[in-house]
Backbone as CSV, one residue per row, in Angstrom:
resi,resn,N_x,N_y,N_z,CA_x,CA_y,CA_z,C_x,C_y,C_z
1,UNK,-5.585,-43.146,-44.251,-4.440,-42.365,-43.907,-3.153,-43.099,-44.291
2,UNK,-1.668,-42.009,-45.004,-1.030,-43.044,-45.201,-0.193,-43.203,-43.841
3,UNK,0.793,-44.452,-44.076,1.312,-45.106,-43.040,2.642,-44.340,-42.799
4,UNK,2.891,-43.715,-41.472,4.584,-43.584,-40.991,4.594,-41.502,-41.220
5,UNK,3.165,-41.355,-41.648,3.463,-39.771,-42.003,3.250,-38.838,-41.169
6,UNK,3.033,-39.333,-39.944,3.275,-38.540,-38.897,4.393,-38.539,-37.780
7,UNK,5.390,-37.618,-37.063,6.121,-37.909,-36.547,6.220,-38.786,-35.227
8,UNK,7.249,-39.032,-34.847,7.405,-39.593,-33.422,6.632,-39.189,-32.393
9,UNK,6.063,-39.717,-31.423,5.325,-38.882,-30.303,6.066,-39.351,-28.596
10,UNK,7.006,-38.368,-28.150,7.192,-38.529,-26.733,6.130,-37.745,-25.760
11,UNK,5.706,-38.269,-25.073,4.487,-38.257,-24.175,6.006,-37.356,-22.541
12,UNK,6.635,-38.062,-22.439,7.906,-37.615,-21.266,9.131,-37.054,-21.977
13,UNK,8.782,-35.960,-23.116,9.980,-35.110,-23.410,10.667,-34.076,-22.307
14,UNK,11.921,-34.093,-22.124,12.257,-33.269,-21.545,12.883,-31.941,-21.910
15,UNK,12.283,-30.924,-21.369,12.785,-29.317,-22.152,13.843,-28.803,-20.438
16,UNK,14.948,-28.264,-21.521,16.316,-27.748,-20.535,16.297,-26.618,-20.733
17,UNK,15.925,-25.348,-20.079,16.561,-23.772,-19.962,17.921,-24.181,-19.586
18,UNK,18.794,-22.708,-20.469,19.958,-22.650,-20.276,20.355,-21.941,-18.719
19,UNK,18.899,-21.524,-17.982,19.297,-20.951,-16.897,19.109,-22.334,-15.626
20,UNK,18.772,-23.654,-16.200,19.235,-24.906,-15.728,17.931,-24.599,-15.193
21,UNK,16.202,-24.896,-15.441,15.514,-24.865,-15.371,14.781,-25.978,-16.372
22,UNK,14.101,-27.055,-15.954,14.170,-28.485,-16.177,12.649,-28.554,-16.079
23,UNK,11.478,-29.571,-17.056,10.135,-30.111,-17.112,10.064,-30.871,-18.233
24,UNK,8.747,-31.310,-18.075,8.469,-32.711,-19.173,7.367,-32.196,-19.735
25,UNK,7.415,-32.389,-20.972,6.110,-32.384,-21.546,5.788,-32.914,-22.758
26,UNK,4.853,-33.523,-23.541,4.796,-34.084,-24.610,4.888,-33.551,-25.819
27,UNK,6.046,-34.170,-26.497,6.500,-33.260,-28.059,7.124,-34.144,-29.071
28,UNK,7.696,-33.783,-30.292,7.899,-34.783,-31.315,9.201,-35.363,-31.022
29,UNK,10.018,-34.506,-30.506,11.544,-34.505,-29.960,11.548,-35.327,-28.547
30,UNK,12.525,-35.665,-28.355,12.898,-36.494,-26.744,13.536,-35.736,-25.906
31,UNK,13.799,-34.753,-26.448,14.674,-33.543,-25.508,14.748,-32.319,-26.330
32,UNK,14.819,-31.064,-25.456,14.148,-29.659,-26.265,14.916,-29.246,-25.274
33,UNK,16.011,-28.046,-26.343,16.868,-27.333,-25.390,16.444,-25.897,-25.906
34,UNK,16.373,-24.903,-25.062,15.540,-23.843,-25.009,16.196,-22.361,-24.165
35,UNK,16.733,-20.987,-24.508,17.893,-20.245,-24.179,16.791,-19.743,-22.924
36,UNK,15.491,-19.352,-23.286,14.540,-18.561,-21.890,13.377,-19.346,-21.642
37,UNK,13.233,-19.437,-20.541,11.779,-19.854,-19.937,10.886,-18.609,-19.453
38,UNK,10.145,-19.654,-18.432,8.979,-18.451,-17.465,9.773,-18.583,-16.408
39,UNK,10.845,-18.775,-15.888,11.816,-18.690,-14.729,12.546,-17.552,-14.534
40,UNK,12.988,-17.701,-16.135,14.156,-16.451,-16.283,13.870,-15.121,-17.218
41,UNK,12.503,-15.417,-17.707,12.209,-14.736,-18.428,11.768,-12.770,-18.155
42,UNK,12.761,-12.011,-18.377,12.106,-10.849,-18.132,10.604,-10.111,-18.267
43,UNK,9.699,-10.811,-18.660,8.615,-10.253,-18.204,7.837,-11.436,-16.666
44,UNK,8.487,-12.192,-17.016,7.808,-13.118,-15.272,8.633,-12.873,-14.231
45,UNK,9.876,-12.412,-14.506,10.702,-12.186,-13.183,10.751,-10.749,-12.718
46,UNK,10.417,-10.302,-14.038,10.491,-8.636,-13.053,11.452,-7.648,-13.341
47,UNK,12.109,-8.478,-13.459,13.773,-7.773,-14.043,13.833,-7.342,-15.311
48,UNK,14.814,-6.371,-15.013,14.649,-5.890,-16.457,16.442,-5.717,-17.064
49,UNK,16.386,-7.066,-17.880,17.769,-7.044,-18.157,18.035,-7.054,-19.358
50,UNK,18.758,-6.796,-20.442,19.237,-7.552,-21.737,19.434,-8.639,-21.902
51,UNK,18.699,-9.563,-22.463,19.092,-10.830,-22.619,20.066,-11.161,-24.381
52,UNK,21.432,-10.859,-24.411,22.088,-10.805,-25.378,22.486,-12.204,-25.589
53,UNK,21.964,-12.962,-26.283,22.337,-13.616,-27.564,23.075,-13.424,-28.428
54,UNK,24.309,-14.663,-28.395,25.343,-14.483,-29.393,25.568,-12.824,-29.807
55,UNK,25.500,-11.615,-29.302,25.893,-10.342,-28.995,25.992,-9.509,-29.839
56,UNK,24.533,-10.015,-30.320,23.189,-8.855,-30.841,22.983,-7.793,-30.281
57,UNK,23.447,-7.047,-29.383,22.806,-6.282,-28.706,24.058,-5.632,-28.942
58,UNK,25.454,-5.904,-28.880,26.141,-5.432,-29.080,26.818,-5.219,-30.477
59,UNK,26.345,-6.147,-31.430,26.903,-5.798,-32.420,26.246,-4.364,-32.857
60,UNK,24.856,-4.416,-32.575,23.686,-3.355,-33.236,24.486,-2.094,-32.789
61,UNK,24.725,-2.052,-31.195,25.400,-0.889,-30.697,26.933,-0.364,-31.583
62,UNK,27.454,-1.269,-31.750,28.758,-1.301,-32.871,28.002,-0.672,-33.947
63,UNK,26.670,-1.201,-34.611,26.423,-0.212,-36.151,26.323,1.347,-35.443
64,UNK,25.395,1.570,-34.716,25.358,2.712,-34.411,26.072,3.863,-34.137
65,UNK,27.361,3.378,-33.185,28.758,3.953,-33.447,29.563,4.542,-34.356
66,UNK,29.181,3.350,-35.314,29.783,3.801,-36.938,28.976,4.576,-37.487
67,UNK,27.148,4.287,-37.367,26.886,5.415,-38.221,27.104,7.115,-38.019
68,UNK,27.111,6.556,-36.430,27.611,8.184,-35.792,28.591,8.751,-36.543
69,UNK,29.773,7.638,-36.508,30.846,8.542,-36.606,30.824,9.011,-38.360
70,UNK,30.112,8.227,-38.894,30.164,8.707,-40.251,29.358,9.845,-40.691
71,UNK,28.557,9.721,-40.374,27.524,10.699,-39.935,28.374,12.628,-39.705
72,UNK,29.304,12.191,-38.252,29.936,13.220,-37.892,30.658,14.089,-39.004
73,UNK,31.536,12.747,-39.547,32.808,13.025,-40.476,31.992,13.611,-41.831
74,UNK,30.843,13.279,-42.263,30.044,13.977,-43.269,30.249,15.326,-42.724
75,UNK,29.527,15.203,-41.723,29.072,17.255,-41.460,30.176,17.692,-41.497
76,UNK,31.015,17.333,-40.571,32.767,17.721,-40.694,33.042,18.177,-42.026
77,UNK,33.338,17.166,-43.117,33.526,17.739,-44.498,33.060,18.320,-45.009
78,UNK,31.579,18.574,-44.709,30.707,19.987,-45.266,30.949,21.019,-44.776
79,UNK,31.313,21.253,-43.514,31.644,22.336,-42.918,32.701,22.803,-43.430
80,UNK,33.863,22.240,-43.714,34.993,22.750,-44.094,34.868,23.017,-45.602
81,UNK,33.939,22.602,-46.276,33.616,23.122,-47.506,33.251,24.124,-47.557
82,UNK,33.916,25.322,-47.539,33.657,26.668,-47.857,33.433,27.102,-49.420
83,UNK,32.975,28.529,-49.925,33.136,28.351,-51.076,34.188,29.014,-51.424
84,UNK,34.828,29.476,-50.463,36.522,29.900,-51.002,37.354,28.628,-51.112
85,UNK,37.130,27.448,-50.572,38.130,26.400,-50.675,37.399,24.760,-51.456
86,UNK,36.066,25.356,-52.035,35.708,24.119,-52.915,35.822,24.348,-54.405
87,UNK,36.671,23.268,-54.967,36.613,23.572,-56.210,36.110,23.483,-57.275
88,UNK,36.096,24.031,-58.108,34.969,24.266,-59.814,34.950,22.248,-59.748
89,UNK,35.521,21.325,-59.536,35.337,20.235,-60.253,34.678,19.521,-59.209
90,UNK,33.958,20.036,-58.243,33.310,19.466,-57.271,32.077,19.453,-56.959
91,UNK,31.439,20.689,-57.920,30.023,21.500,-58.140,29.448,21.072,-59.364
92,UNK,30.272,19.988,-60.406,29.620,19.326,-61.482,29.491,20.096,-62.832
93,UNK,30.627,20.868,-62.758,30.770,21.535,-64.137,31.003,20.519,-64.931
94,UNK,31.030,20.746,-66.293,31.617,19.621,-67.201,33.342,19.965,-67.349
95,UNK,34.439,19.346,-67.948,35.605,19.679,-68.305,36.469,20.968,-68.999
96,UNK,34.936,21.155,-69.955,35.769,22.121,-70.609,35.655,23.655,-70.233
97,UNK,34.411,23.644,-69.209,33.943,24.381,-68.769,35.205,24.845,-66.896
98,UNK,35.553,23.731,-66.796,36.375,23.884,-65.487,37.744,24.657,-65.973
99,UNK,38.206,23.666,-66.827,39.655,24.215,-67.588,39.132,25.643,-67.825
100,UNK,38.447,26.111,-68.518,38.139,27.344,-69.212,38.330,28.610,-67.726
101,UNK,37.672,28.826,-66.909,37.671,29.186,-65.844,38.572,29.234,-65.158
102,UNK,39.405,28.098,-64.914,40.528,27.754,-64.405,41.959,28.445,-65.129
103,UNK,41.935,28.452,-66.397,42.793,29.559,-67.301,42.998,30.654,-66.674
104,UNK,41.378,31.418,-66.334,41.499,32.540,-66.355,40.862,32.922,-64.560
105,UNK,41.700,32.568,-63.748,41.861,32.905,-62.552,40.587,32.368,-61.675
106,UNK,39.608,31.555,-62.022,38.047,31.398,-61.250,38.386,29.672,-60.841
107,UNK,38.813,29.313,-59.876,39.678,28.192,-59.460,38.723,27.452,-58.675
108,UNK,38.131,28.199,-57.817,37.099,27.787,-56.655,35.855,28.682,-57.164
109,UNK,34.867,27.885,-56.311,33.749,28.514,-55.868,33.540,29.591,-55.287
110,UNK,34.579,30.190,-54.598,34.462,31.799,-53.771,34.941,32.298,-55.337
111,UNK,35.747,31.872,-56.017,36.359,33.142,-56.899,35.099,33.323,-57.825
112,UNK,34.172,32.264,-58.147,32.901,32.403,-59.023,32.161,33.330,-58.718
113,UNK,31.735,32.976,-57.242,30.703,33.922,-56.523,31.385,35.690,-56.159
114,UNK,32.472,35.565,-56.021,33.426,36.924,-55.988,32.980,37.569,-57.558
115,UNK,33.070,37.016,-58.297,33.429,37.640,-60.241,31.772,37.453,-60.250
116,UNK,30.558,37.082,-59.702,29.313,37.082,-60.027,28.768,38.234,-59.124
117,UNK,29.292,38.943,-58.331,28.924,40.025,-57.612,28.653,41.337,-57.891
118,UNK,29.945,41.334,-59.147,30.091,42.495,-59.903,29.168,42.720,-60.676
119,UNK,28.284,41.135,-60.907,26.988,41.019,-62.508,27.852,39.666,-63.406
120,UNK,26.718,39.817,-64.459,27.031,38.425,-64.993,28.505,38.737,-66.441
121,UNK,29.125,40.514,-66.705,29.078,40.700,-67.451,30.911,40.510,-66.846
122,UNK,31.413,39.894,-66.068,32.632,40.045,-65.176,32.737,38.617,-65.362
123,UNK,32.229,37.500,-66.057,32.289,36.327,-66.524,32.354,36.096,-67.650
124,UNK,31.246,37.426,-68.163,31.044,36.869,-69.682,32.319,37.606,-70.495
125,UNK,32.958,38.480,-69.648,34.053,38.938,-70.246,35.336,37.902,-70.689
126,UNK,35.549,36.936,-69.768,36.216,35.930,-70.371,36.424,35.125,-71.494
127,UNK,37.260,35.201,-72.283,37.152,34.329,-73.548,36.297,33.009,-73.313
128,UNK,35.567,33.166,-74.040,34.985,31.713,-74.362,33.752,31.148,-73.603
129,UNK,33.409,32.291,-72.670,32.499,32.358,-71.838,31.384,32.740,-72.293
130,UNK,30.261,32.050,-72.523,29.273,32.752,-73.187,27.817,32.415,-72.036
131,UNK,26.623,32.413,-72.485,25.562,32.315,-71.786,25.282,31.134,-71.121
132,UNK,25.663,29.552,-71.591,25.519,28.829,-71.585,26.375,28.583,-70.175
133,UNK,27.782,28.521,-70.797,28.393,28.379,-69.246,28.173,28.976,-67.978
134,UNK,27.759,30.189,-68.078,27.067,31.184,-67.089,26.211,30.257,-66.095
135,UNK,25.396,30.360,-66.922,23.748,29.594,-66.705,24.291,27.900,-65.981
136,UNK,25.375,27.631,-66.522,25.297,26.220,-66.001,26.287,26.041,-64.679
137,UNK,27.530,27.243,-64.780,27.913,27.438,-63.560,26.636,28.238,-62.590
138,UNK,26.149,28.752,-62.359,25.188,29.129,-61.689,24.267,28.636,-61.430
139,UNK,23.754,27.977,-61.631,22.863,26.043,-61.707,23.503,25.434,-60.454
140,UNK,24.639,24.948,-60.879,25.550,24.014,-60.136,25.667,24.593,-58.502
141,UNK,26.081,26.156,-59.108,26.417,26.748,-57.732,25.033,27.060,-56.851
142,UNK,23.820,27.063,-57.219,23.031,26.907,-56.147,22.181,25.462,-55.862
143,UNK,23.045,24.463,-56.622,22.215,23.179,-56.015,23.608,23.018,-54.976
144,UNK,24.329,23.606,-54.797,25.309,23.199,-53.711,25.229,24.100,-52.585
145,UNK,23.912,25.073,-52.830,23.449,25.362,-51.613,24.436,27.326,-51.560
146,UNK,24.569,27.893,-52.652,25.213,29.083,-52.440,24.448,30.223,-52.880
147,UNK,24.137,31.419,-52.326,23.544,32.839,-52.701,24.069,32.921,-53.818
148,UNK,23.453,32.669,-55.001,24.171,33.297,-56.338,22.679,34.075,-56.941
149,UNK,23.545,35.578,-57.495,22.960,36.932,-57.572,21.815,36.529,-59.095
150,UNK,20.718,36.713,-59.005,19.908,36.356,-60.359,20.424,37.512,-61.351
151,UNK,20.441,36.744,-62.617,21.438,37.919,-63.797,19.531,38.887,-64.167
152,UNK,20.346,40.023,-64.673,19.137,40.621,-65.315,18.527,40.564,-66.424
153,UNK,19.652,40.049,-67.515,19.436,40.250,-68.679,18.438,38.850,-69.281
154,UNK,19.167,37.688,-68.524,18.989,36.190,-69.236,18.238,35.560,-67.907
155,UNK,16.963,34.795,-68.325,16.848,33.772,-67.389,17.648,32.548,-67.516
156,UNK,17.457,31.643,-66.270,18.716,30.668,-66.277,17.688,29.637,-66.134
């Protein structure tokens, strides 16, 4: 065996709870400081308390708070997302496709779904409006969760 490769041995170590609860017992250390024992410990005493450490218990409660409130303020902003007051550049049109629309009076999402009620032919009447944009505003507008009318002529 080699020589010195094992540690120190105290035979009369002493271990300190922070609830000032004091014994000896043999360990590598000469003194062992220790936050819970079987004194204070909530399953030997009975009690049933939080034992917060450096204020873990409270920081966690702090995340939770926040996720609430973010959480809230999400639904909040969805709610107020109507489709009369969300606009074409929020539903993932491309640019030229927003401008184009936007020219010609279709600003929001209610005015899309308003001019798609009539049929698909109250869109396609617009300059420059052809199948493509149709199909891709109408895409957009039901991954954002809106009743849009299936055209007859074209699948999308």
């Amino acid at each position: 065996m080699k020589e010195k490769l094992h540690p120190a041995w105290f035979p009369e170590a002493r271990v300190t709870c922070a609830c000032g609860n004091t014994w000896v017992t043999g360990a590598s250390q000469a003194e062992i400081r220790t936050d819970i024992c079987s004194a204070c410990h909530p399953f030997y005493t009975g009690e049933q308390r939080i034992v917060d450490t450096e204020g873990q218990v409270d920081r966690f409660m702090k995340r939770l708070q926040v996720r609430d409130a973010r959480k809230q303020e999400v639904e909040d902003r969805a709610a107020a997302k109507t489709p009369l007051t969300l606009n074409l550049s929020e539903i993932g049109l491309d640019k030229r496709t927003i401008n184009l629309l936007t020219e010609n009076g279709v600003a929001t999402a209610g005015d899309a779904l308003a001019k798609l009620e009539g049929g698909d032919d109250a869109l396609l009447s617009i300059p420059g409006v052809g199948r493509k944009v149709l199909s891709d505003l109408k895409r957009a507008l039901r991954a954002r969760g809106f009743d849009v009318p299936k055209s007859e002529t074209a699948a999308e």
